[in-house]
KOLKE-484882 format. One record per residue: residue in one letter; chain; z, x, y of N, C-alpha, C, CB in turn. Coordinates in Angstrom, 3 decimals. Atoms other than C-alpha are relative to their C-alpha. Glycine has a CB too. Layout:
(atom "a", "A", (Z, X, Y), (Z, X, Y), (Z, X, Y), (Z, X, Y))
...
This chain:
(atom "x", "A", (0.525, 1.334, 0.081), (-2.226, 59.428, 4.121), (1.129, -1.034, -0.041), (-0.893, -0.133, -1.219))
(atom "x", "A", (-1.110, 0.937, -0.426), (1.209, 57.691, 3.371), (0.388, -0.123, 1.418), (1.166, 0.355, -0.658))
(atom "x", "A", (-0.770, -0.281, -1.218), (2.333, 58.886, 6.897), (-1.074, -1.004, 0.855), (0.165, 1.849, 0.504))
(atom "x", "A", (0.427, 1.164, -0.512), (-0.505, 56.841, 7.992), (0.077, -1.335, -0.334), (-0.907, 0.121, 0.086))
(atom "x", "A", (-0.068, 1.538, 0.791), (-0.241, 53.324, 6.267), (1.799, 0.362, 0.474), (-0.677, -0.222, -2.331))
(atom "x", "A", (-1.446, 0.170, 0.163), (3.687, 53.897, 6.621), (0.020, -0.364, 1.771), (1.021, 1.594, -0.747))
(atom "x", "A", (-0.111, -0.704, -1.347), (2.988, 54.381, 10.576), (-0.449, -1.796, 0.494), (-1.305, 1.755, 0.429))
(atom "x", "A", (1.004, 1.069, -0.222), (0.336, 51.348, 10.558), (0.902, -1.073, -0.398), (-1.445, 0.089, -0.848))
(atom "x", "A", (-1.384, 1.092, -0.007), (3.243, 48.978, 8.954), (0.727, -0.568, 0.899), (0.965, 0.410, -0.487))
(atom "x", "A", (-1.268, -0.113, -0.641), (5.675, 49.899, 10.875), (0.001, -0.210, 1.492), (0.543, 1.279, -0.287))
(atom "x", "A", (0.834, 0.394, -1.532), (3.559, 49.200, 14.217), (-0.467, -1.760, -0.364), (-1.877, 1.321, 0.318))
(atom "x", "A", (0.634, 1.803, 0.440), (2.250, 45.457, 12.486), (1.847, -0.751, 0.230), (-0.925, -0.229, -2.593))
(atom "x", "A", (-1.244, 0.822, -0.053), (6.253, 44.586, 12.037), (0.412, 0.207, 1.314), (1.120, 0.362, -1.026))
(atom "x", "A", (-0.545, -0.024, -1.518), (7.181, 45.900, 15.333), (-0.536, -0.941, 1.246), (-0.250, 1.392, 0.481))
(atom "x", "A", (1.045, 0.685, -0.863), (4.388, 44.347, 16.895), (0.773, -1.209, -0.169), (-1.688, -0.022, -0.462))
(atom "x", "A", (-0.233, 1.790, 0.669), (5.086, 40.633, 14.909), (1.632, 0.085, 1.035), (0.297, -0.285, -2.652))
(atom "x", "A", (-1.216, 0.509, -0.014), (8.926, 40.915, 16.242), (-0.193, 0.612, 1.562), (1.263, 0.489, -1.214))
(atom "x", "A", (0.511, -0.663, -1.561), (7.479, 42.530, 19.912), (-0.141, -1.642, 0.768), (-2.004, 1.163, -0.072))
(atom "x", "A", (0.256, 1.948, -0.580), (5.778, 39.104, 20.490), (0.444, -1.070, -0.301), (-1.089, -0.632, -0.170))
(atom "x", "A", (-1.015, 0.763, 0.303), (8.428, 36.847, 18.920), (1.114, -0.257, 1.363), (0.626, 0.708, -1.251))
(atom "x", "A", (-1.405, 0.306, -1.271), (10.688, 37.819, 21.561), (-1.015, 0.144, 1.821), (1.778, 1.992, -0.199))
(atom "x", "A", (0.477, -0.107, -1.006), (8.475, 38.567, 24.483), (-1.533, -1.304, 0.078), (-0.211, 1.642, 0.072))
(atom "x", "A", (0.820, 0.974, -0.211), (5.602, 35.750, 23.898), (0.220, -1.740, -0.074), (-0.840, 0.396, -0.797))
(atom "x", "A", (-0.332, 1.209, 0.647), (7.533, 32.737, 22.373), (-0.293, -0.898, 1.306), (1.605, -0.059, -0.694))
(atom "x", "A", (0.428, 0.747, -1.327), (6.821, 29.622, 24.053), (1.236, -0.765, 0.650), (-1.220, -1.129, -0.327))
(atom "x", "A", (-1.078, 0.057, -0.771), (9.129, 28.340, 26.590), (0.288, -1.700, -0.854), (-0.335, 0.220, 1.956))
(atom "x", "A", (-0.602, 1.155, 0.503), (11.271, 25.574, 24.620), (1.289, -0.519, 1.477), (0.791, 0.520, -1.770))
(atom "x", "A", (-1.228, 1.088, -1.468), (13.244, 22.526, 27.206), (0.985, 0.197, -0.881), (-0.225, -2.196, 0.545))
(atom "x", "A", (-1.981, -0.124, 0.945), (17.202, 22.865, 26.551), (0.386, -1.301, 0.623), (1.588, 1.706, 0.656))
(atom "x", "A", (-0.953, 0.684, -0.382), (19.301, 20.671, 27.584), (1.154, 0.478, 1.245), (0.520, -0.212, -1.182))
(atom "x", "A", (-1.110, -0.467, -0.886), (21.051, 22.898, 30.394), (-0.343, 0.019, 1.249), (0.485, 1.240, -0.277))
(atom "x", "A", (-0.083, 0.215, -1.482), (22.130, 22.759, 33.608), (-0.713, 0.952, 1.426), (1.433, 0.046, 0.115))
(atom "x", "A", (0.136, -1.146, -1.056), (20.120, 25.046, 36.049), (0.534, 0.132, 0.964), (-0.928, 0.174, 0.446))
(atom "x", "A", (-0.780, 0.220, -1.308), (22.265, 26.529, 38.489), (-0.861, 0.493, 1.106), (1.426, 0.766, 0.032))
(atom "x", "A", (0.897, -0.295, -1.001), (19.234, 27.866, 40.654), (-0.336, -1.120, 0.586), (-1.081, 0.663, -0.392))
(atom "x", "A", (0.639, 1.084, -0.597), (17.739, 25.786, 43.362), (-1.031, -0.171, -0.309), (-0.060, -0.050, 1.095))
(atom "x", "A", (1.795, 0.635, -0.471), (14.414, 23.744, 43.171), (-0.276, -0.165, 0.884), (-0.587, -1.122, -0.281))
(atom "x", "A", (0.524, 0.622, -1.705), (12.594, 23.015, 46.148), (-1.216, -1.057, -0.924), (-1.025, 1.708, 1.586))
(atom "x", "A", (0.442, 0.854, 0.536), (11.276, 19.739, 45.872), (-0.755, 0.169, 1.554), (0.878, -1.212, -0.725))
(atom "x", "A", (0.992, 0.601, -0.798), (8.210, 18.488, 48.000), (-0.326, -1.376, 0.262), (-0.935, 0.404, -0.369))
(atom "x", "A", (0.487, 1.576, -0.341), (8.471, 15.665, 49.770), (-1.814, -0.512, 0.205), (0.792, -0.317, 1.604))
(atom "x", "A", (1.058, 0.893, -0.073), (5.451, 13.438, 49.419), (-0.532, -0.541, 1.114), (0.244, -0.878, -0.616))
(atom "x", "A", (0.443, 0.409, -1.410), (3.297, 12.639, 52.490), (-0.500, -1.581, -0.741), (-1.456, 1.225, 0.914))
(atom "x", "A", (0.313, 1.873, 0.818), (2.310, 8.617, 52.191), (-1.529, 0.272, -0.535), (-0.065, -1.843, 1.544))
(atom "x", "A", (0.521, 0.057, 0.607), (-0.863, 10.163, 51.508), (-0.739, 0.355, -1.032), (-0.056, -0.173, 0.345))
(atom "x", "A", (-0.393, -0.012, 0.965), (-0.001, 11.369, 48.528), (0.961, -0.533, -1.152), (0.011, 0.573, 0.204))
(atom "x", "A", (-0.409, 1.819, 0.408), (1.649, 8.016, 47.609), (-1.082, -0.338, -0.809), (0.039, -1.300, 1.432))
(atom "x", "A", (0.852, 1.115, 1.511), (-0.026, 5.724, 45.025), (-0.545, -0.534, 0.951), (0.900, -1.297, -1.285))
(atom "x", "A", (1.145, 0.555, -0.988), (-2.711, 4.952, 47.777), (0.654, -1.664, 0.846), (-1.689, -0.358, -1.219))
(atom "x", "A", (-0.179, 1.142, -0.791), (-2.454, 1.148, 48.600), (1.707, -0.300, -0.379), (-1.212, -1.314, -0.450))
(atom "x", "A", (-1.636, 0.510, 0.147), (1.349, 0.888, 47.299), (0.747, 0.045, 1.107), (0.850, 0.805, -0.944))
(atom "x", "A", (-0.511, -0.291, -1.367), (2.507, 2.200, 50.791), (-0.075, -1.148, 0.873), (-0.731, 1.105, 0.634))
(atom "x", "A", (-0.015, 0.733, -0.858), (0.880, -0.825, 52.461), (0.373, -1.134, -0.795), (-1.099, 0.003, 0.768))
(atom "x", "A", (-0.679, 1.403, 0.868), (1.722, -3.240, 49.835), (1.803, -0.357, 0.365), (-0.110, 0.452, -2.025))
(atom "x", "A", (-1.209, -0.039, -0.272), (5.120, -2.014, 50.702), (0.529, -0.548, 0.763), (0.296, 0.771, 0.140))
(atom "x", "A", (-0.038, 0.080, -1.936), (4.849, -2.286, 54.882), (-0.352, -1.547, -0.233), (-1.544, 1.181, 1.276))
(atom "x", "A", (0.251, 1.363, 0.014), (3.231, -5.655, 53.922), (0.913, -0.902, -0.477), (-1.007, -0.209, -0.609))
(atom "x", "A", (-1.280, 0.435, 0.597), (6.447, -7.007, 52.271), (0.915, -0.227, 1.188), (0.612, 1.080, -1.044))
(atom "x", "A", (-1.725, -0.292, -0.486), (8.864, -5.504, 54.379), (-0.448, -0.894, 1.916), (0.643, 2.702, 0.061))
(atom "x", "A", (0.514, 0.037, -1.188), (6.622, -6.516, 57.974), (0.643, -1.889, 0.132), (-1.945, 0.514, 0.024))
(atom "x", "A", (-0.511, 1.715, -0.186), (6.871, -10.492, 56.453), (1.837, -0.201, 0.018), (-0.707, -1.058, -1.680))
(atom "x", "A", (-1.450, 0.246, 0.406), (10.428, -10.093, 55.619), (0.790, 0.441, 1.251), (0.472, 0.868, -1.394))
(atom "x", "A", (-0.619, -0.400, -1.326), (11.236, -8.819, 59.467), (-1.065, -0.852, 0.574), (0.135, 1.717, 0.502))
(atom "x", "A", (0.483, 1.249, -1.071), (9.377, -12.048, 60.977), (-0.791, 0.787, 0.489), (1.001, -0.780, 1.141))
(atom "x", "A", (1.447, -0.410, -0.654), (6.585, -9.482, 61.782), (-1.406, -0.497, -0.517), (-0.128, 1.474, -0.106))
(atom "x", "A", (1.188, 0.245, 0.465), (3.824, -11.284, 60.840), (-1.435, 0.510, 0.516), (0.036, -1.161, 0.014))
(atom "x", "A", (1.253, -0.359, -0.258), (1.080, -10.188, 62.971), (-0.137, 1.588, -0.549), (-0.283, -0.232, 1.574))
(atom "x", "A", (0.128, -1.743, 0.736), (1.858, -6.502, 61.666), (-0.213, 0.003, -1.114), (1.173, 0.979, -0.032))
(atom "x", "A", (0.229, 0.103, 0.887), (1.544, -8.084, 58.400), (-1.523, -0.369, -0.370), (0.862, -0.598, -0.262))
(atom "x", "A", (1.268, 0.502, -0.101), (-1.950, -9.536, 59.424), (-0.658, 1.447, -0.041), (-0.291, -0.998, 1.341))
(atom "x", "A", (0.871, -1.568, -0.424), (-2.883, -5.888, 61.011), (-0.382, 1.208, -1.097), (1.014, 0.888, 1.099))
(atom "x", "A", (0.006, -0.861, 0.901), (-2.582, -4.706, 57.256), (-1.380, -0.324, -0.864), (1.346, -0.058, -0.738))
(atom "x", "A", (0.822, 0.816, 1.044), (-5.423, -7.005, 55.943), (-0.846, 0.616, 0.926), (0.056, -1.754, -0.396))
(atom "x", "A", (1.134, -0.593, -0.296), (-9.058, -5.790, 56.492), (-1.280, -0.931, 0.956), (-0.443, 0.430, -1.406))
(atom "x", "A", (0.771, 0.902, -0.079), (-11.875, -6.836, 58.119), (-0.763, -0.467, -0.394), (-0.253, -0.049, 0.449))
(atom "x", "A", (0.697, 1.281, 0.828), (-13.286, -8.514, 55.370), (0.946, -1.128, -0.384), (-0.649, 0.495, -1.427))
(atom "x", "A", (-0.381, 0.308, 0.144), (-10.561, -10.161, 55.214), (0.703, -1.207, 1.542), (0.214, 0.878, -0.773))
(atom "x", "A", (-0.031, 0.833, -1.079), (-9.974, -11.121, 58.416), (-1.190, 0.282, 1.189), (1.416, 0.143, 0.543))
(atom "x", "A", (1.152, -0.275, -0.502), (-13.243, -11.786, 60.120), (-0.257, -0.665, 1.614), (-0.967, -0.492, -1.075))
(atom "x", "A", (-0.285, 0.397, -1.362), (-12.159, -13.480, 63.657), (0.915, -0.227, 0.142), (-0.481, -0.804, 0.522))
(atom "x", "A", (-1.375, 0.398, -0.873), (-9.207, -14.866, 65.810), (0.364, -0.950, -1.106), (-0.155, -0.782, 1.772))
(atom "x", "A", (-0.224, 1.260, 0.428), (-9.555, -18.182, 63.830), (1.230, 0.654, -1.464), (-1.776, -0.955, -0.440))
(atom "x", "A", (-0.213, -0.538, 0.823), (-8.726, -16.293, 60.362), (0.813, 0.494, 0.207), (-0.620, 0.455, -0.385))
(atom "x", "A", (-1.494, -0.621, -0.167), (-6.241, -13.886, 61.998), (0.884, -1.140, -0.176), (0.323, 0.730, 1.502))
(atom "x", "A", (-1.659, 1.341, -0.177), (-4.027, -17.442, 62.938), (0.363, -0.557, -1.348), (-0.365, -1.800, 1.084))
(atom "x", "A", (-0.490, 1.403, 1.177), (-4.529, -19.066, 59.576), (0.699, 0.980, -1.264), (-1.805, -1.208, -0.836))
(atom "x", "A", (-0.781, -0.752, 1.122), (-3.186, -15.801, 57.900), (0.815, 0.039, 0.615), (-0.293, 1.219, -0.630))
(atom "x", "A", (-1.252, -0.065, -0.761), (-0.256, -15.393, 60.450), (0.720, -1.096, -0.804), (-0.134, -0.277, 1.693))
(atom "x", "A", (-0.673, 1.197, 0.180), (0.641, -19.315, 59.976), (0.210, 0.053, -1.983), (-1.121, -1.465, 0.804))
(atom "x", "A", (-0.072, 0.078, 1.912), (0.385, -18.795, 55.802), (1.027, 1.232, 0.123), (-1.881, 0.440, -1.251))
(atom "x", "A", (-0.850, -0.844, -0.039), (2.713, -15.671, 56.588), (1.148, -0.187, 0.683), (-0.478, 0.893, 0.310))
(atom "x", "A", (-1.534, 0.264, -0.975), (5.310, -17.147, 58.811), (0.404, -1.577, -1.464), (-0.469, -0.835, 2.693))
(atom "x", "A", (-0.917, 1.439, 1.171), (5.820, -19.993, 55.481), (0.865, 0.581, -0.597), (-0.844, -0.861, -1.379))
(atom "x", "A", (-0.219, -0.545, 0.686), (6.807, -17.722, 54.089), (1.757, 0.389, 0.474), (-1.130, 0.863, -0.137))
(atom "x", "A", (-0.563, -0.268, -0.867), (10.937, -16.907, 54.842), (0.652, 1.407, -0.963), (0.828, -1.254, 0.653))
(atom "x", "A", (-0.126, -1.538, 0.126), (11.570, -13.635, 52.493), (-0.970, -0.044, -1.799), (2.212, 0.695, 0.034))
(atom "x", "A", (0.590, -0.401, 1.294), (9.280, -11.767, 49.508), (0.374, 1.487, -0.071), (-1.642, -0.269, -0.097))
(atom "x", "A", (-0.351, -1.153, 0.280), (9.638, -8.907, 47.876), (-1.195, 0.581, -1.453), (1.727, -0.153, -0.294))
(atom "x", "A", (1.235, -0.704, 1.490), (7.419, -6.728, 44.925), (0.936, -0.082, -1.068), (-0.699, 2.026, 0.056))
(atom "x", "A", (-0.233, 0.124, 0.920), (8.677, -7.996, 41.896), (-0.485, 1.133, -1.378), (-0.312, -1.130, 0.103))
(atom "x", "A", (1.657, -0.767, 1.258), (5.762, -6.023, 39.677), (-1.005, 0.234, 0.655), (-0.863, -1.061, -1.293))
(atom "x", "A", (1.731, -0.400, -0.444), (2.999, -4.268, 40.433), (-0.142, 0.570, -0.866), (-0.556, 0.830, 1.263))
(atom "x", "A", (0.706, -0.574, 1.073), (0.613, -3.222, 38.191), (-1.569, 0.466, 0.401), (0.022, -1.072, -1.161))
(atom "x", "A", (1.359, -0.258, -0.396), (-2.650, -1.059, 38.434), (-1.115, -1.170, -0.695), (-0.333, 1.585, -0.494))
(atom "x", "A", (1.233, 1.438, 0.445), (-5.722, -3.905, 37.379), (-1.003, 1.135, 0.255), (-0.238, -1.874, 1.265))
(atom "x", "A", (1.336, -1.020, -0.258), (-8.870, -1.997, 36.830), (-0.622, 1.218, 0.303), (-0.419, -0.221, 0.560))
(atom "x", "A", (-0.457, -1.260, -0.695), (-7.864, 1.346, 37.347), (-1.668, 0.716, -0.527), (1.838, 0.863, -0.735))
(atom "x", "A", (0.729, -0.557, 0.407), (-10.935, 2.663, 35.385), (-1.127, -0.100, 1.558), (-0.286, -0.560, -1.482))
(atom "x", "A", (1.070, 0.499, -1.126), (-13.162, 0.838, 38.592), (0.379, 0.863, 1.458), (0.178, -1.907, 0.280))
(atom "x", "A", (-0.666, -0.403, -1.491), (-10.882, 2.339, 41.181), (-0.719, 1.521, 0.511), (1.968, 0.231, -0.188))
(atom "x", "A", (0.957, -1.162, -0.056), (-12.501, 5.223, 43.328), (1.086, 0.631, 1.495), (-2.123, -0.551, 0.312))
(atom "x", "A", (-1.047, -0.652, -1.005), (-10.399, 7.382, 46.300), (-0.020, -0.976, 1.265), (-0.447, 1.683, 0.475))
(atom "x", "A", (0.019, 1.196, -0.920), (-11.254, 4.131, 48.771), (-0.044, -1.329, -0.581), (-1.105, 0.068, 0.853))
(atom "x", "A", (0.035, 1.462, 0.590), (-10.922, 1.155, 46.481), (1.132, 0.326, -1.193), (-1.761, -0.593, -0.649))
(atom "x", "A", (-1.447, 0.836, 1.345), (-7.615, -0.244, 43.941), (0.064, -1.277, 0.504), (2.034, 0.690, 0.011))
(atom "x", "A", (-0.154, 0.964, 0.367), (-6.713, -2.951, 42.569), (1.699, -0.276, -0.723), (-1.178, -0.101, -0.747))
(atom "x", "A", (-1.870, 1.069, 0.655), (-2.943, -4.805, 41.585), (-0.289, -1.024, 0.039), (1.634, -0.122, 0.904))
(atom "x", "A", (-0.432, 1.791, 0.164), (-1.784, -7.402, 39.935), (1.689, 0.206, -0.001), (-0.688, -0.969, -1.907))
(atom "x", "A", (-1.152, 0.028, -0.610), (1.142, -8.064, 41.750), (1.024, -1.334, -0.303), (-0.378, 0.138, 1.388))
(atom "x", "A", (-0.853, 1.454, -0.189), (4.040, -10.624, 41.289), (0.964, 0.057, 1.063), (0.871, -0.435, -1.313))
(atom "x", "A", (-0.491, 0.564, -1.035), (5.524, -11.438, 44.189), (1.289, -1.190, 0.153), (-1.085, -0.411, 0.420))
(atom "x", "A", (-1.503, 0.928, 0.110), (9.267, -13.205, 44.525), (-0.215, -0.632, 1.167), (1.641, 0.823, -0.024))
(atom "x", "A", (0.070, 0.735, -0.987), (8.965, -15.833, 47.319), (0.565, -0.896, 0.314), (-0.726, -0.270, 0.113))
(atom "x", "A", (-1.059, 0.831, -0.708), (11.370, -17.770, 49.243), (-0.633, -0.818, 1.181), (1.177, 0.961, 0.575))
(atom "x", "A", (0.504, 0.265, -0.796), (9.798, -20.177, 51.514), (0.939, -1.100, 0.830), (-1.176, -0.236, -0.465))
(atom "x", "A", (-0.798, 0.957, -1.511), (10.912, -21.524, 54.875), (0.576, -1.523, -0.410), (-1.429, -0.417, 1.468))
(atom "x", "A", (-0.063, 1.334, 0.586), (12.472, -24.836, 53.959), (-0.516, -0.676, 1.401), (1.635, -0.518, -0.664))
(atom "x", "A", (0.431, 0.677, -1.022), (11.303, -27.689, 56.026), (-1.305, 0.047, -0.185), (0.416, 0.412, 1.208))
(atom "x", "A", (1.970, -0.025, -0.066), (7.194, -26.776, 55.583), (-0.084, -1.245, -0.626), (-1.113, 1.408, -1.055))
(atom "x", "A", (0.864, 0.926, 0.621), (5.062, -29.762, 55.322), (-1.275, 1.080, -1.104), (-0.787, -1.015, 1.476))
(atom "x", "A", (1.107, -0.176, 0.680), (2.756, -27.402, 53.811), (0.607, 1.818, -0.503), (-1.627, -0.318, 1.121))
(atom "x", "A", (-0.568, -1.005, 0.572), (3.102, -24.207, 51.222), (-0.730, 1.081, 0.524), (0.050, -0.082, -1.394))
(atom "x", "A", (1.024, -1.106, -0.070), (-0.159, -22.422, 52.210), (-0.104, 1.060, -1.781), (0.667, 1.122, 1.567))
(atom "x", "A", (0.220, -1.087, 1.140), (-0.935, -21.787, 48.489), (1.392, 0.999, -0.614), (-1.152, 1.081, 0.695))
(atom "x", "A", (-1.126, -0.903, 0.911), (2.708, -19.882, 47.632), (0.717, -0.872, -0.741), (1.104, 0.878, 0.833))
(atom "x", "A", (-1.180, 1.242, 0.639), (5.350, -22.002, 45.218), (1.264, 0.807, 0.155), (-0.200, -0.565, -1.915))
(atom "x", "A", (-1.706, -0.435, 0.818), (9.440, -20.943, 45.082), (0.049, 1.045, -0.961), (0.687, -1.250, -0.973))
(atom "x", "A", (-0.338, -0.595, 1.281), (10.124, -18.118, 43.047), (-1.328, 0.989, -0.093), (0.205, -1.206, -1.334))
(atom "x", "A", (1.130, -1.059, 0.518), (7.357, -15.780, 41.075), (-1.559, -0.712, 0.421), (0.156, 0.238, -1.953))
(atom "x", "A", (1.861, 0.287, -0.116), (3.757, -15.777, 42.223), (-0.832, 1.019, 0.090), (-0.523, -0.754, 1.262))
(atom "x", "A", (0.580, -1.007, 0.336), (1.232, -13.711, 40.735), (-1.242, 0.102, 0.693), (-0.085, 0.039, -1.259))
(atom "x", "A", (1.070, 0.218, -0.694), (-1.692, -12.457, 42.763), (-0.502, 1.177, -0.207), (0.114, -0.429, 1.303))
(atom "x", "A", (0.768, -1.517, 0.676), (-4.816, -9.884, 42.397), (-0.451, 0.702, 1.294), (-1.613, -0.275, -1.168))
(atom "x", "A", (0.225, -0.355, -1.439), (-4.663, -7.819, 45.549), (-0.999, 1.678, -0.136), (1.848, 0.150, 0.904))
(atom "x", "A", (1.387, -1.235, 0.392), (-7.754, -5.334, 46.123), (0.260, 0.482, 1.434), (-2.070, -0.659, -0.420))
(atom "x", "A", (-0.105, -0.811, -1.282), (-7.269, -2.613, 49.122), (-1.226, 1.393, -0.244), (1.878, 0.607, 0.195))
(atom "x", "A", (0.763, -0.624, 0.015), (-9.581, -0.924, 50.293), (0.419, 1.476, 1.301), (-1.145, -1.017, 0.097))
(atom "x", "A", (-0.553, -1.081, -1.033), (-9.337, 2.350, 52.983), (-1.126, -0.135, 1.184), (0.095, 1.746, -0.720))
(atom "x", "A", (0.922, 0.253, -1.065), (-11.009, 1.719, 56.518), (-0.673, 1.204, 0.752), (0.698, -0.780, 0.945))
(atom "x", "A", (0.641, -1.148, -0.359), (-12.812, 4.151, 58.298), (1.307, 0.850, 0.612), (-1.301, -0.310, 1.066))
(atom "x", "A", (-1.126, -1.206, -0.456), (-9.479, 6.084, 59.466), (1.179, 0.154, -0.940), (0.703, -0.329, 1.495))
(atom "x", "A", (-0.369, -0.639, 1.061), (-8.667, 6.872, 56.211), (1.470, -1.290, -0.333), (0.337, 1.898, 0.401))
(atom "x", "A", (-1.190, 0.750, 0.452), (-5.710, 3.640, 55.891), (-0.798, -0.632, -0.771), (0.937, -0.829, 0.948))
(atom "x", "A", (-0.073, 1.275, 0.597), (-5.445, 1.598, 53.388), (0.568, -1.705, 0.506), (0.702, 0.418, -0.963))
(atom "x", "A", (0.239, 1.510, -0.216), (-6.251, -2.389, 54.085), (0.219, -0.680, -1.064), (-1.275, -0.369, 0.410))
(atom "x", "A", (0.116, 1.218, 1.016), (-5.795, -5.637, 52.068), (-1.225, -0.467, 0.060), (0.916, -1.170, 0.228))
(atom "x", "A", (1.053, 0.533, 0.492), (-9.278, -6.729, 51.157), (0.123, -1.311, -0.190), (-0.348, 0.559, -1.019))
(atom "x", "A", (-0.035, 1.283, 1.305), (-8.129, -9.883, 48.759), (0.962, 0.137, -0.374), (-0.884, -0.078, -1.261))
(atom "x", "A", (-1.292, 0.732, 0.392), (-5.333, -11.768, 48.314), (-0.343, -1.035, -0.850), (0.793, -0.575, 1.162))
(atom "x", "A", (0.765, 1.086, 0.763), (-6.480, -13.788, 45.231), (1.061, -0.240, -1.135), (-1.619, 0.491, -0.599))
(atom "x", "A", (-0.756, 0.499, 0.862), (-4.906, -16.027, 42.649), (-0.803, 0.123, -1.585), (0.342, -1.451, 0.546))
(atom "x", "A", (0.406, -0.285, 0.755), (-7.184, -14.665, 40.050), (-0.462, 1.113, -0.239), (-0.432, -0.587, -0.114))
(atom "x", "A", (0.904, -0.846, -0.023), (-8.899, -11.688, 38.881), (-1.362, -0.024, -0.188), (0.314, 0.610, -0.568))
């Protein structure tokens, strides 16, 4: 009977110091791995959805492409010729911006074809304009809603000075 209980011990401690070293949980160090990672580049659409065109929409005004900057806005947004020109001409006032801040707005609302930013926007405008088209010098904050069109891109919806 000792030989059993002595047996049954001696299997509980082995055990306890079995899974100490073979179960513990994997603690982060501080060291250098010399193995490779393979990293996975990111397709754009696996990008932060509309950030990609928020991007192209920046960089399109800031290379005097404006109508490529128009071709990013939707068609609720732009609903004829007339509308295309009067967003072109409000995009050529413009003579460089850039994404200061972006921030998700409403993320709880957002669904795999609809987001929302609130964006600040750095803006440099053409000197010489009789007219601003709505931007001022410097920081301007705006609540931009994109939506995804039937071939799966993301569009600008709303370019608004409020939420």
């Amino acid at each position: 009977m000792k030989i059993v209980i002595l047996s049954i011990v001696f299997f509980l401690i082995a055990s306890f110091f079995v899974s100490r070293i073979f179960l513990k949980p994997n603690k982060t160090t501080n060291t250098v791995s010399t193995s490779p990672t393979i990293q996975v580049s990111p397709t754009p659409q696996n990008l932060e959805g509309g950030k990609i065109t928020l991007k192209k929409f920046t960089e399109y005004i800031n290379s005097e492409k404006t109508i490529d900057a128009v071709s990013l806005l939707s068609e609720k947004a732009v609903k004829d010729e007339k509308s295309k020109d009067q967003w072109q001409t409000n995009f050529n006032s413009i003579s460089k911006i850039s994404l200061a801040k972006v921030e998700d707005f409403e993320k709880p609302v957002w669904t795999e074809n609809f987001e929302q930013y609130k964006v600040m926007l750095d803006i440099e405008l053409k000197p010489g304009l009789s007219e601003s088209y709505g931007w001022i010098e410097g920081e301007n904050i705006r609540w931009v809603t994109l939506e995804k069109d039937n071939k799966e891109t993301w569009r600008i919806t709303e370019i608004a000075t409020g939420p």
